[in-house]
Every structure is written in C-alpha cells, then in structure tokens.
Biopython code that builds the backbone (N, CA, C, O; Angstrom):
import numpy as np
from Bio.PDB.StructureBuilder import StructureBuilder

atoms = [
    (1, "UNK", "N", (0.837, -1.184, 0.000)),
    (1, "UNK", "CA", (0.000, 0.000, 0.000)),
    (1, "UNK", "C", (0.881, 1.245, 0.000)),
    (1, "UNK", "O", (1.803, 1.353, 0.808)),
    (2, "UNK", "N", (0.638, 2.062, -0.784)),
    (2, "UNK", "CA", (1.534, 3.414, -0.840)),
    (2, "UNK", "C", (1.080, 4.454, 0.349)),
    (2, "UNK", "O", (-0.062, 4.467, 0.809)),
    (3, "UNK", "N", (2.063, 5.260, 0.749)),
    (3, "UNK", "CA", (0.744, 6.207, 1.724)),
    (3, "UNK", "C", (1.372, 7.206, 1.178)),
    (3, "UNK", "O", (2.363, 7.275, 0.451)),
    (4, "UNK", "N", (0.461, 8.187, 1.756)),
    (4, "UNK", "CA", (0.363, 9.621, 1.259)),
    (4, "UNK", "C", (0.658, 10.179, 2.452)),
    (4, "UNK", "O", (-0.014, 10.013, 3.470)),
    (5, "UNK", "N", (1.923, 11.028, 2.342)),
    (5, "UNK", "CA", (2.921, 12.015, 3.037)),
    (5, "UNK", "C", (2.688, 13.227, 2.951)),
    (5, "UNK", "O", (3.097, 13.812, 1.948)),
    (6, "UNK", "N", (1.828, 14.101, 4.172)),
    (6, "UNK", "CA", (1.315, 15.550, 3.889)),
    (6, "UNK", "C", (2.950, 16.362, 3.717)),
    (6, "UNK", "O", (4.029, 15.777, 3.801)),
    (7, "UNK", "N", (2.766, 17.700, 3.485)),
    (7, "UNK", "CA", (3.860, 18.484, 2.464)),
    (7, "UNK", "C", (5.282, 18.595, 4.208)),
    (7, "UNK", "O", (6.481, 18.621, 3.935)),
    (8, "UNK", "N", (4.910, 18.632, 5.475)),
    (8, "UNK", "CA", (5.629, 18.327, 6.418)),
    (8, "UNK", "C", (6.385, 17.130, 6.771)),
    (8, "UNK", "O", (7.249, 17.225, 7.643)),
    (9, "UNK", "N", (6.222, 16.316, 6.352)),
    (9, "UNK", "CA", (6.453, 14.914, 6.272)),
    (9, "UNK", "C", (7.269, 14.890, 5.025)),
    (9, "UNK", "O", (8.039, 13.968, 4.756)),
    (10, "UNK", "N", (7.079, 15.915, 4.289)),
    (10, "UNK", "CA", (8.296, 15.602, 3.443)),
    (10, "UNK", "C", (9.461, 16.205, 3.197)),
    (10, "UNK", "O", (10.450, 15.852, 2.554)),
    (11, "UNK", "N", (9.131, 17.420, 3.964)),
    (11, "UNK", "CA", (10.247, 18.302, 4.233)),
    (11, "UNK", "C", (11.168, 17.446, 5.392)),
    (11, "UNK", "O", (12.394, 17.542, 5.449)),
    (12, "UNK", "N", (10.390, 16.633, 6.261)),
    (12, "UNK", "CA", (11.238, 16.036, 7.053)),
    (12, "UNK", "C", (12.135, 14.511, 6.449)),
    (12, "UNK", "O", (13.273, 14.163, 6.764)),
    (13, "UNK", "N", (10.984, 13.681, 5.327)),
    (13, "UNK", "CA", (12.051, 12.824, 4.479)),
    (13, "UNK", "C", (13.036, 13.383, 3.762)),
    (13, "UNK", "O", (14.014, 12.648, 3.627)),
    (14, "UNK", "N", (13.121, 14.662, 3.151)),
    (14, "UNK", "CA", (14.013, 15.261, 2.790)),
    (14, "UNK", "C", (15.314, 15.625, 3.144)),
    (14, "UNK", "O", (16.335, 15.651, 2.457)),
    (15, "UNK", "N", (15.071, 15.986, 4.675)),
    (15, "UNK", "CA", (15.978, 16.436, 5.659)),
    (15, "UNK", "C", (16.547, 15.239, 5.561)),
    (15, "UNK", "O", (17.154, 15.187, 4.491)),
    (16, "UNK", "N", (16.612, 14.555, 5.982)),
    (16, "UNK", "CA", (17.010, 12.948, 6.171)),
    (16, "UNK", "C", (17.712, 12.122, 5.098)),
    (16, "UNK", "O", (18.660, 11.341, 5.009)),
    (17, "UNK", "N", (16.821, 12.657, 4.361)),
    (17, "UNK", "CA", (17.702, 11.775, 2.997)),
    (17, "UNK", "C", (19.073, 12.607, 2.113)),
    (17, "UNK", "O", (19.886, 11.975, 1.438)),
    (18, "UNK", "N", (19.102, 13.879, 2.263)),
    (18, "UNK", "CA", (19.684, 14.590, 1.939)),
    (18, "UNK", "C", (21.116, 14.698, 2.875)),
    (18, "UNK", "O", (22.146, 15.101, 2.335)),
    (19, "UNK", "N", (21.102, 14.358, 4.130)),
    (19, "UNK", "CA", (22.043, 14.164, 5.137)),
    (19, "UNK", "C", (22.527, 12.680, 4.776)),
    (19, "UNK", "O", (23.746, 12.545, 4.670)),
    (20, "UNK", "N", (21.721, 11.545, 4.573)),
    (20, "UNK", "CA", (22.369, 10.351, 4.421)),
    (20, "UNK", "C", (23.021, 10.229, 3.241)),
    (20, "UNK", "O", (23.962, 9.436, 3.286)),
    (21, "UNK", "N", (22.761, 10.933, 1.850)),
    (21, "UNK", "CA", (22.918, 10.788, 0.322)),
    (21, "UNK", "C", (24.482, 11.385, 0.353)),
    (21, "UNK", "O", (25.264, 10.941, -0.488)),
    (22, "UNK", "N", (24.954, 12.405, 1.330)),
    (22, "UNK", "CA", (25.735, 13.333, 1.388)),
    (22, "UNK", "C", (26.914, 12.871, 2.311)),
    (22, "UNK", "O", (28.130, 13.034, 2.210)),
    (23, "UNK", "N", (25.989, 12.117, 3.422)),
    (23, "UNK", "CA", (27.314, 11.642, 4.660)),
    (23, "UNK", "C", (27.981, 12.383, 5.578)),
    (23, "UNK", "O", (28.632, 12.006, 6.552)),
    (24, "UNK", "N", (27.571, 14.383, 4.838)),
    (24, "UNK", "CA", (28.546, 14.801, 6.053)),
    (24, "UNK", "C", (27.351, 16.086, 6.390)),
    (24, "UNK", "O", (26.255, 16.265, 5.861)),
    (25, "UNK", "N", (28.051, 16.875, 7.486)),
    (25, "UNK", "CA", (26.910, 17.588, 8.490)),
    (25, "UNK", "C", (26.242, 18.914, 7.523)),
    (25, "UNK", "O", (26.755, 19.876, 6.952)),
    (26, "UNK", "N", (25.562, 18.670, 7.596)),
    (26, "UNK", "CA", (24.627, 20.117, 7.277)),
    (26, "UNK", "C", (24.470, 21.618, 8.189)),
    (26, "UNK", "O", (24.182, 21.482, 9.378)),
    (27, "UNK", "N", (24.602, 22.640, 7.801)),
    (27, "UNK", "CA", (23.938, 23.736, 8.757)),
    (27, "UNK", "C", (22.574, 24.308, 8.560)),
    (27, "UNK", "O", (21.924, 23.634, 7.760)),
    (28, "UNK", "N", (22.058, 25.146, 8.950)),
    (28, "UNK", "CA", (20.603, 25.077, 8.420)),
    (28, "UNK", "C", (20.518, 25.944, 7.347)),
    (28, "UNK", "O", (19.441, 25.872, 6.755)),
    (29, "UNK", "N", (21.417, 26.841, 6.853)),
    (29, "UNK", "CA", (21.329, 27.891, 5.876)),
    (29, "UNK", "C", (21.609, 26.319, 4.607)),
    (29, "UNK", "O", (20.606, 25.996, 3.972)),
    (30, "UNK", "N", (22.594, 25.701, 4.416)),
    (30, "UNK", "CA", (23.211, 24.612, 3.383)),
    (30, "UNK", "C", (21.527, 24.132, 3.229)),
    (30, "UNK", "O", (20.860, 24.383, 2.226)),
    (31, "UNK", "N", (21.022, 23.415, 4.405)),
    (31, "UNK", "CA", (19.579, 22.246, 3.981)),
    (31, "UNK", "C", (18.939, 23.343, 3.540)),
    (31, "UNK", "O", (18.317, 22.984, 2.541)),
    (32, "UNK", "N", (18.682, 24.929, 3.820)),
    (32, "UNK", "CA", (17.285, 25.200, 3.481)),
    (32, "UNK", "C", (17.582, 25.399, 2.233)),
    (32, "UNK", "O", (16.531, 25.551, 1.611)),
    (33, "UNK", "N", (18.783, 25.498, 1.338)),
    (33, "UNK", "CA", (18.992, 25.753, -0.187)),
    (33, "UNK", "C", (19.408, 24.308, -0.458)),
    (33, "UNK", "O", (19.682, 24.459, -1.649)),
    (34, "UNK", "N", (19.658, 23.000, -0.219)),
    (34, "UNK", "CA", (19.744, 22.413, -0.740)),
    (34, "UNK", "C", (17.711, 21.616, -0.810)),
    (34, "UNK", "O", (17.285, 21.277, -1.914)),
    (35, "UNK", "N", (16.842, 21.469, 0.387)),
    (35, "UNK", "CA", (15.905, 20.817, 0.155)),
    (35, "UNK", "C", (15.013, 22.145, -0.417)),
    (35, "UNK", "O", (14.118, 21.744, -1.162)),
    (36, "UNK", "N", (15.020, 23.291, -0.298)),
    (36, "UNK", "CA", (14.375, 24.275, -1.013)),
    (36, "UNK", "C", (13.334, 24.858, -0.071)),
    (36, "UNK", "O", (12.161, 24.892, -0.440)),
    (37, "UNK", "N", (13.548, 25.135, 0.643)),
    (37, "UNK", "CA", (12.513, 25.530, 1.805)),
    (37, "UNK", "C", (12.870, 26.904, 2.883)),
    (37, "UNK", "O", (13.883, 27.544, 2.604)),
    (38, "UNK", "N", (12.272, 27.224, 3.762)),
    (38, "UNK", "CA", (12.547, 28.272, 4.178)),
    (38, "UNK", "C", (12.965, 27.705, 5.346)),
    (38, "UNK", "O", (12.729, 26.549, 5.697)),
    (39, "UNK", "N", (14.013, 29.086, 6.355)),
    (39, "UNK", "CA", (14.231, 28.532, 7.414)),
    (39, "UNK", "C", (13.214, 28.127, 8.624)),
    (39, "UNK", "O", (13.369, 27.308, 9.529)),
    (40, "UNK", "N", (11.927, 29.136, 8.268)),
    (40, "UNK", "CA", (11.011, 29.095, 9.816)),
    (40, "UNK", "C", (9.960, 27.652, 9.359)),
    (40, "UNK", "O", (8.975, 27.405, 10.056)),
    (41, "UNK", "N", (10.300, 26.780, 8.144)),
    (41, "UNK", "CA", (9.729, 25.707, 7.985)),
    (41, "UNK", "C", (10.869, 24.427, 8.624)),
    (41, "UNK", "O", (10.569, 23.504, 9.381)),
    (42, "UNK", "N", (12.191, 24.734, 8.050)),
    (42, "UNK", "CA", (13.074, 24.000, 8.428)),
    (42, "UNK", "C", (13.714, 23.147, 9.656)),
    (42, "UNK", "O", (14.111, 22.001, 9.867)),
    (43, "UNK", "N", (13.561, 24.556, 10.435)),
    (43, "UNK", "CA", (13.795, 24.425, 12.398)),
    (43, "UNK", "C", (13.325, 23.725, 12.682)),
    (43, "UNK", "O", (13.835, 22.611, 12.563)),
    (44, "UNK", "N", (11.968, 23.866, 13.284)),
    (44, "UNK", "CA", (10.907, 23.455, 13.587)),
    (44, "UNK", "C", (10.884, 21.426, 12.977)),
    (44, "UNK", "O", (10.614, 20.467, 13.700)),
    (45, "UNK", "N", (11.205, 21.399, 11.713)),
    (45, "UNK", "CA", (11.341, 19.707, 11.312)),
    (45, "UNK", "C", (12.173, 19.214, 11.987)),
    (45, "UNK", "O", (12.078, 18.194, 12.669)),
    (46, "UNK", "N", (13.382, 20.156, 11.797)),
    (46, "UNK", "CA", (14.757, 19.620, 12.520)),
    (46, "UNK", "C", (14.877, 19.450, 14.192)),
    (46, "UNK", "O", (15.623, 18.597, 14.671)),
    (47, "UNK", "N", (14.188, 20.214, 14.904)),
    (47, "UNK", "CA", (13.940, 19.877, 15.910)),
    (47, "UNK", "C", (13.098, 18.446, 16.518)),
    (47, "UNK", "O", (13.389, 17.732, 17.478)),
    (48, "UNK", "N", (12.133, 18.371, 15.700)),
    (48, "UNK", "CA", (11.451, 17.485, 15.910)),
    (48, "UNK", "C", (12.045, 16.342, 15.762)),
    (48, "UNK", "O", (11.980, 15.442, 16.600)),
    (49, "UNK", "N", (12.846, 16.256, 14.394)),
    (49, "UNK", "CA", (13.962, 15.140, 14.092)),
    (49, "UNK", "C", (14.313, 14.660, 15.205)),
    (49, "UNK", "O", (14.039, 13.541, 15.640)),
    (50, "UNK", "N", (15.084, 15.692, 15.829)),
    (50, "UNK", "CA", (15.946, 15.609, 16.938)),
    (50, "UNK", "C", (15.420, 14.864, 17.728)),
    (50, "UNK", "O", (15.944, 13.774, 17.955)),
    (51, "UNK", "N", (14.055, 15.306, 18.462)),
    (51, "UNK", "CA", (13.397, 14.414, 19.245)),
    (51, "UNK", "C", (13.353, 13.311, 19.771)),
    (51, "UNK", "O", (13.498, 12.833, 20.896)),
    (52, "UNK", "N", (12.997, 12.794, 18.200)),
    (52, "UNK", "CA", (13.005, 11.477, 18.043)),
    (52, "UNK", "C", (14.685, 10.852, 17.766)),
    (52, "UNK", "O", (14.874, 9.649, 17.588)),
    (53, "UNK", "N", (15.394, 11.484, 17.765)),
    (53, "UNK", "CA", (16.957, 10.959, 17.579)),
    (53, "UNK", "C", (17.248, 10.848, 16.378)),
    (53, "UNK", "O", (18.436, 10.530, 16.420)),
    (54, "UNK", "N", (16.816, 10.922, 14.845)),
    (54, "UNK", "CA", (16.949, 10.631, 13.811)),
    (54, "UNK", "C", (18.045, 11.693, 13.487)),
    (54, "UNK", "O", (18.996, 11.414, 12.757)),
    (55, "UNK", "N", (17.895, 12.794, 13.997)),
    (55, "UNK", "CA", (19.178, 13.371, 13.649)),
    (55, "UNK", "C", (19.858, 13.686, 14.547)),
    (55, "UNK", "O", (19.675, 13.050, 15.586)),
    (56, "UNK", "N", (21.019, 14.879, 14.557)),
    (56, "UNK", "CA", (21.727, 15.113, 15.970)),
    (56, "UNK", "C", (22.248, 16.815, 15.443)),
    (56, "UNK", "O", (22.805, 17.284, 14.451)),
    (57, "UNK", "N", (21.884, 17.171, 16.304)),
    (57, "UNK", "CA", (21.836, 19.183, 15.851)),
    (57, "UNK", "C", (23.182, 19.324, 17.239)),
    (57, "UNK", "O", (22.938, 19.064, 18.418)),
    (58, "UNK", "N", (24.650, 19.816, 16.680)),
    (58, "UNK", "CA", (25.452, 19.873, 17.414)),
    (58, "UNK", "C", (25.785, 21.527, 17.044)),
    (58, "UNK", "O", (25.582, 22.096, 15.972)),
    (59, "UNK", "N", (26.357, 22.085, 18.290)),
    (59, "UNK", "CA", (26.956, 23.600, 18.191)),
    (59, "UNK", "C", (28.324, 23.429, 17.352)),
    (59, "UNK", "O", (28.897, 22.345, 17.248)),
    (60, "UNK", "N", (28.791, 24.660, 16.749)),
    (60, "UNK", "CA", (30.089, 24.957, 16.203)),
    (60, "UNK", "C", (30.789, 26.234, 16.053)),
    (60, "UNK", "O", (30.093, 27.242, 15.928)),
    (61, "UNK", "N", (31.731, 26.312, 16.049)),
    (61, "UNK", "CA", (31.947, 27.925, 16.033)),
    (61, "UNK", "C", (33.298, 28.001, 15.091)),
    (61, "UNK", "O", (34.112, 27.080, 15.021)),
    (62, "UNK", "N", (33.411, 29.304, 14.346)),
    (62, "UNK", "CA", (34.755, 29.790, 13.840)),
    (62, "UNK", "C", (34.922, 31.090, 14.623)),
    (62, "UNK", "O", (34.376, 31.350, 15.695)),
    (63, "UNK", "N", (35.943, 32.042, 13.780)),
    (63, "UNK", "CA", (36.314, 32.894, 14.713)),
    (63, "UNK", "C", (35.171, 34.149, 14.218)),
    (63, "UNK", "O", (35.079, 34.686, 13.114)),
    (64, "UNK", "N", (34.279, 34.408, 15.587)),
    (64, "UNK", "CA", (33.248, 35.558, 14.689)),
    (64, "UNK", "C", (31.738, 35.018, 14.533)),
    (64, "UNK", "O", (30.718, 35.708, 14.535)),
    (65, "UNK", "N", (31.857, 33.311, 14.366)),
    (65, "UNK", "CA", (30.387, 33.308, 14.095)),
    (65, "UNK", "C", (30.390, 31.629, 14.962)),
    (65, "UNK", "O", (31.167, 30.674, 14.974)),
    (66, "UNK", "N", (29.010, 31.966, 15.644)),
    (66, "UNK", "CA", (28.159, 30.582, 15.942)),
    (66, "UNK", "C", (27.163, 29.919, 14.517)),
    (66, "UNK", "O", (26.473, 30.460, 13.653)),
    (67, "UNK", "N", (27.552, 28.394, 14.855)),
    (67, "UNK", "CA", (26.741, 27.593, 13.859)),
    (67, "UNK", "C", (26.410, 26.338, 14.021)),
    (67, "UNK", "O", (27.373, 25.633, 14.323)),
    (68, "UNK", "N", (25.114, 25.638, 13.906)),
    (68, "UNK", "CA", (24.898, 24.150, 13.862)),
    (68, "UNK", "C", (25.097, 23.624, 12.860)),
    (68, "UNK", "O", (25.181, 24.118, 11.736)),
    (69, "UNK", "N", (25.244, 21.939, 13.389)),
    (69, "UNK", "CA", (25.821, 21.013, 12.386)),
    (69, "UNK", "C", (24.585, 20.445, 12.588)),
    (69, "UNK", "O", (23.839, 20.693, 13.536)),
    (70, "UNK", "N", (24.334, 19.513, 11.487)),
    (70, "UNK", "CA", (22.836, 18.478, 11.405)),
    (70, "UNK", "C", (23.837, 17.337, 11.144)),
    (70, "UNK", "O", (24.833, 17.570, 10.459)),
    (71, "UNK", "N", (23.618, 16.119, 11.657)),
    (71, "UNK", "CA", (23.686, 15.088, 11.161)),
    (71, "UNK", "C", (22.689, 13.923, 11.025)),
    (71, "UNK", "O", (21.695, 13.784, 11.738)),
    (72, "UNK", "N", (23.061, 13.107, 10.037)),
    (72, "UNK", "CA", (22.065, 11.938, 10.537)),
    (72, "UNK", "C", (22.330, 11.250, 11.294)),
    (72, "UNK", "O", (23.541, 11.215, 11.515)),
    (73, "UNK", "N", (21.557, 10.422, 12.039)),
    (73, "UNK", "CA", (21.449, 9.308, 13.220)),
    (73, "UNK", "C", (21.789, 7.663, 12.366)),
    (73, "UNK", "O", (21.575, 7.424, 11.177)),
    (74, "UNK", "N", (22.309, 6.804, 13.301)),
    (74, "UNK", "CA", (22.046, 5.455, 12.453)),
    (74, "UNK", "C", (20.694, 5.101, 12.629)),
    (74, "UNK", "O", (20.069, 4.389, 11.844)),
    (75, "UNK", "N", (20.032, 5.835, 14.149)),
    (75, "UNK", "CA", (18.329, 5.661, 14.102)),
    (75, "UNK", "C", (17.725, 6.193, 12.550)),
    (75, "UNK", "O", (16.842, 5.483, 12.069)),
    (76, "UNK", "N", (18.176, 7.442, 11.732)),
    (76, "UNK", "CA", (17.800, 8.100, 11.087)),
    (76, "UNK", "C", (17.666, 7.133, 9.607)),
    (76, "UNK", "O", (16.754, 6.842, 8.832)),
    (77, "UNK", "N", (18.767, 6.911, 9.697)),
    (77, "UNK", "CA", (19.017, 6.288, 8.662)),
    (77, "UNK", "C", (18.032, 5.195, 8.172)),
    (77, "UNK", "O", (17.618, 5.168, 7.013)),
    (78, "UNK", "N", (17.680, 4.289, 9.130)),
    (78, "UNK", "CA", (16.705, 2.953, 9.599)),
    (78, "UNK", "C", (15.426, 3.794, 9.360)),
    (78, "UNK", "O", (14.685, 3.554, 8.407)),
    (79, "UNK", "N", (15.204, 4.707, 10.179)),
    (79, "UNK", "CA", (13.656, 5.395, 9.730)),
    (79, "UNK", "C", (13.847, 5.988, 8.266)),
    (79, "UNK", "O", (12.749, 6.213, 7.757)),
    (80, "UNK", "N", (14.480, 6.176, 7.780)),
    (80, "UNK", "CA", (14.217, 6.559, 6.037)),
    (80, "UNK", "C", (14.191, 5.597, 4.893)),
    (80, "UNK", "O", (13.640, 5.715, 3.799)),
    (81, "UNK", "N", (15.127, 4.317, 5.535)),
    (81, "UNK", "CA", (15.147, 3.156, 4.933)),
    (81, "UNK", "C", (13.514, 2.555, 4.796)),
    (81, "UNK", "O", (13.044, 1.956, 3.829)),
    (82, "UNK", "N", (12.902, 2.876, 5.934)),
    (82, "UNK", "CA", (11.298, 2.119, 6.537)),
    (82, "UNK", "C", (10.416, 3.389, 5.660)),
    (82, "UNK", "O", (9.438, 2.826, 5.167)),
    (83, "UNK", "N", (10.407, 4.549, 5.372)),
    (83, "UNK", "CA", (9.733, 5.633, 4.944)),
    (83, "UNK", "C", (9.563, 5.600, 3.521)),
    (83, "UNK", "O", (8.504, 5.507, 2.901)),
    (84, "UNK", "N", (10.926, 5.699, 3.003)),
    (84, "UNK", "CA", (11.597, 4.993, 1.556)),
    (84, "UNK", "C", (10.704, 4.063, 0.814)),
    (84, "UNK", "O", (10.159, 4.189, -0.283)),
    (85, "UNK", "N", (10.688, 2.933, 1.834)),
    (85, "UNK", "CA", (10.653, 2.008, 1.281)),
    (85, "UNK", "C", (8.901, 1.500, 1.039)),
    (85, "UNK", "O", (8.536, 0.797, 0.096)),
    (86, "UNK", "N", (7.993, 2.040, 2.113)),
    (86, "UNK", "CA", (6.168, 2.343, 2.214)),
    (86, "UNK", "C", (6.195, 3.348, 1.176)),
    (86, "UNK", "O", (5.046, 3.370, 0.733)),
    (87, "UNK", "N", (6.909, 4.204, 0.545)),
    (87, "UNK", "CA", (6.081, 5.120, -0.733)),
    (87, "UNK", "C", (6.238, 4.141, -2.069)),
    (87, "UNK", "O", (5.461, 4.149, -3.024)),
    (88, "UNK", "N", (7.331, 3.355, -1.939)),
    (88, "UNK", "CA", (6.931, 2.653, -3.536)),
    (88, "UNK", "C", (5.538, 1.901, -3.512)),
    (88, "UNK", "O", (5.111, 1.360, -4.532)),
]
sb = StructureBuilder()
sb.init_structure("model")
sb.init_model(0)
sb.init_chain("A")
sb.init_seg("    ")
for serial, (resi, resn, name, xyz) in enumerate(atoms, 1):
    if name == "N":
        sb.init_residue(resn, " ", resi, " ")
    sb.init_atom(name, np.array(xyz, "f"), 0.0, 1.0, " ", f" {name:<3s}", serial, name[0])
structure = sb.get_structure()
C-alpha cells in the first residue's frame, strides 16, 4: 500500500535523505537551499527530528560566528530506509 505524506512529512524525508545521500553535516542555511525551503519551515522539522533521535543538531563555532551542524542518526538512517521504502 503506498501512503500519502502531507507536504511536512516531506520536508522532514528530505531532511534525512539529503544528510544520508551526502554523509557529512549540514547547517541550516546549506539544507534550506539544498531541500528548497525556508528557514522558519526547516527548524521546527529539525527539531522534531531531533526528538526522536533521527538526527543530531550539534553547536560549532569559527572565529566571529556561531553555527549548527545536522547530522544523521544510524536511528535516522533505519527510519528513512522504513519511509523509503512504504512510498513505492
């Protein structure tokens, strides 16, 4: 059975798949131009991610500026594999 993924749900398979396809950390300015979305849609997924552990939102800094890293989870990974795999 295929299911149908409202337009939040896919900003969040996105997030996810775009971190695993890639392998290395994201910040949130990189995902919102790479999945195409805005930031005050973005957060808000990514947090939730977090939640649930699928991803991991770590601090970073250079000299001058604060910044987060996104990564994926190996939980993350397993939930996109299972998400992935119910839309065919």
């Amino acid at each position: 059975m295929k299911h149908k993924f409202v337009k939040s749900d896919r900003i969040k398979i996105n997030i996810l798949n775009t971190l695993k396809e890639t392998g290395k950390p994201f910040s949130y300015y990189q995902l919102t131009k790479c999945i195409k979305t805005t930031w005050n849609s973005l957060v808000p997924n990514c947090y939730f991610l977090s939640a649930l552990d699928l991803i991991k939102i770590t601090e970073g800094s250079s000299p001058g500026m604060k910044f987060k890293n996104i990564w994926i989870t190996k939980k993350g990974v397993k939930a996109l594999d299972k998400l992935t795999k119910s839309e065919d």
